[in-house]
C-alpha positions in Angstrom: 0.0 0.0 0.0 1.2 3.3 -0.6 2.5 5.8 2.2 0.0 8.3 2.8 0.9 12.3 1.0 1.2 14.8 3.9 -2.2 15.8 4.5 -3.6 12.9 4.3 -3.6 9.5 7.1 -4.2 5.7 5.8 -6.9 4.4 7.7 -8.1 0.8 7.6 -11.7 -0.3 8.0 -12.3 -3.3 10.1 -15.8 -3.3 9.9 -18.9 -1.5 8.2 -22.7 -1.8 8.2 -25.8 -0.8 6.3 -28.2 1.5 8.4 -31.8 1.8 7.5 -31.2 5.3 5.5 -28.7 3.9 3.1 -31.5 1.0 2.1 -34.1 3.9 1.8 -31.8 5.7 -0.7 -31.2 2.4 -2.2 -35.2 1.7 -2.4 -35.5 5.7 -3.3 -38.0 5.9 -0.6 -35.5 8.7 0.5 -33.6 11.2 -2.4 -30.1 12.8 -1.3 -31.9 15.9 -3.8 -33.5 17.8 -1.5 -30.3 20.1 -0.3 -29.7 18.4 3.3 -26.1 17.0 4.1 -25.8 13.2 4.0 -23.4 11.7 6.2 -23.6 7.6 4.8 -22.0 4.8 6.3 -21.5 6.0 10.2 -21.5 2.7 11.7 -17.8 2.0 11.1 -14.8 0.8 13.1 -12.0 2.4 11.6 -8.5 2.0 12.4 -5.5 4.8 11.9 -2.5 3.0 10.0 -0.7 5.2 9.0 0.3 8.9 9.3 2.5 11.0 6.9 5.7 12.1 8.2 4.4 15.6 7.6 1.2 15.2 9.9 3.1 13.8 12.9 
Protein backbone atom coordinates (compact mmCIF):
# COMPACT_ATOMS: atom_id res chain seq x y z
CA UNK A 1 0.00 0.00 0.00
CA UNK A 2 1.19 3.34 -0.60
CA UNK A 3 2.52 5.82 2.22
CA UNK A 4 -0.04 8.28 2.83
CA UNK A 5 0.94 12.26 1.04
CA UNK A 6 1.17 14.76 3.92
CA UNK A 7 -2.16 15.78 4.53
CA UNK A 8 -3.61 12.89 4.28
CA UNK A 9 -3.55 9.53 7.10
CA UNK A 10 -4.17 5.73 5.81
CA UNK A 11 -6.93 4.40 7.75
CA UNK A 12 -8.10 0.81 7.62
CA UNK A 13 -11.73 -0.32 7.97
CA UNK A 14 -12.30 -3.29 10.15
CA UNK A 15 -15.77 -3.29 9.90
CA UNK A 16 -18.87 -1.49 8.21
CA UNK A 17 -22.70 -1.85 8.24
CA UNK A 18 -25.82 -0.76 6.27
CA UNK A 19 -28.20 1.46 8.41
CA UNK A 20 -31.77 1.81 7.54
CA UNK A 21 -31.23 5.30 5.49
CA UNK A 22 -28.73 3.88 3.14
CA UNK A 23 -31.53 1.03 2.12
CA UNK A 24 -34.08 3.93 1.80
CA UNK A 25 -31.79 5.70 -0.66
CA UNK A 26 -31.22 2.44 -2.25
CA UNK A 27 -35.16 1.69 -2.45
CA UNK A 28 -35.54 5.75 -3.32
CA UNK A 29 -37.97 5.91 -0.65
CA UNK A 30 -35.50 8.66 0.48
CA UNK A 31 -33.57 11.21 -2.40
CA UNK A 32 -30.15 12.81 -1.32
CA UNK A 33 -31.89 15.91 -3.83
CA UNK A 34 -33.47 17.77 -1.45
CA UNK A 35 -30.34 20.11 -0.26
CA UNK A 36 -29.74 18.43 3.27
CA UNK A 37 -26.15 17.02 4.08
CA UNK A 38 -25.82 13.25 3.99
CA UNK A 39 -23.37 11.70 6.24
CA UNK A 40 -23.60 7.63 4.83
CA UNK A 41 -22.00 4.83 6.28
CA UNK A 42 -21.54 6.02 10.15
CA UNK A 43 -21.54 2.67 11.69
CA UNK A 44 -17.76 1.95 11.05
CA UNK A 45 -14.80 0.79 13.07
CA UNK A 46 -12.03 2.40 11.55
CA UNK A 47 -8.51 1.99 12.41
CA UNK A 48 -5.48 4.76 11.94
CA UNK A 49 -2.49 3.03 10.01
CA UNK A 50 -0.67 5.21 8.96
CA UNK A 51 0.26 8.94 9.35
CA UNK A 52 2.47 10.95 6.88
CA UNK A 53 5.66 12.08 8.17
CA UNK A 54 4.42 15.64 7.57
CA UNK A 55 1.19 15.17 9.93
CA UNK A 56 3.12 13.83 12.87
Amino acid sequence: MPEPAADEVRITVAAARVCLSDLHLIDGSLSMSDGNAWNLGLACKLTVDMLSRVAC
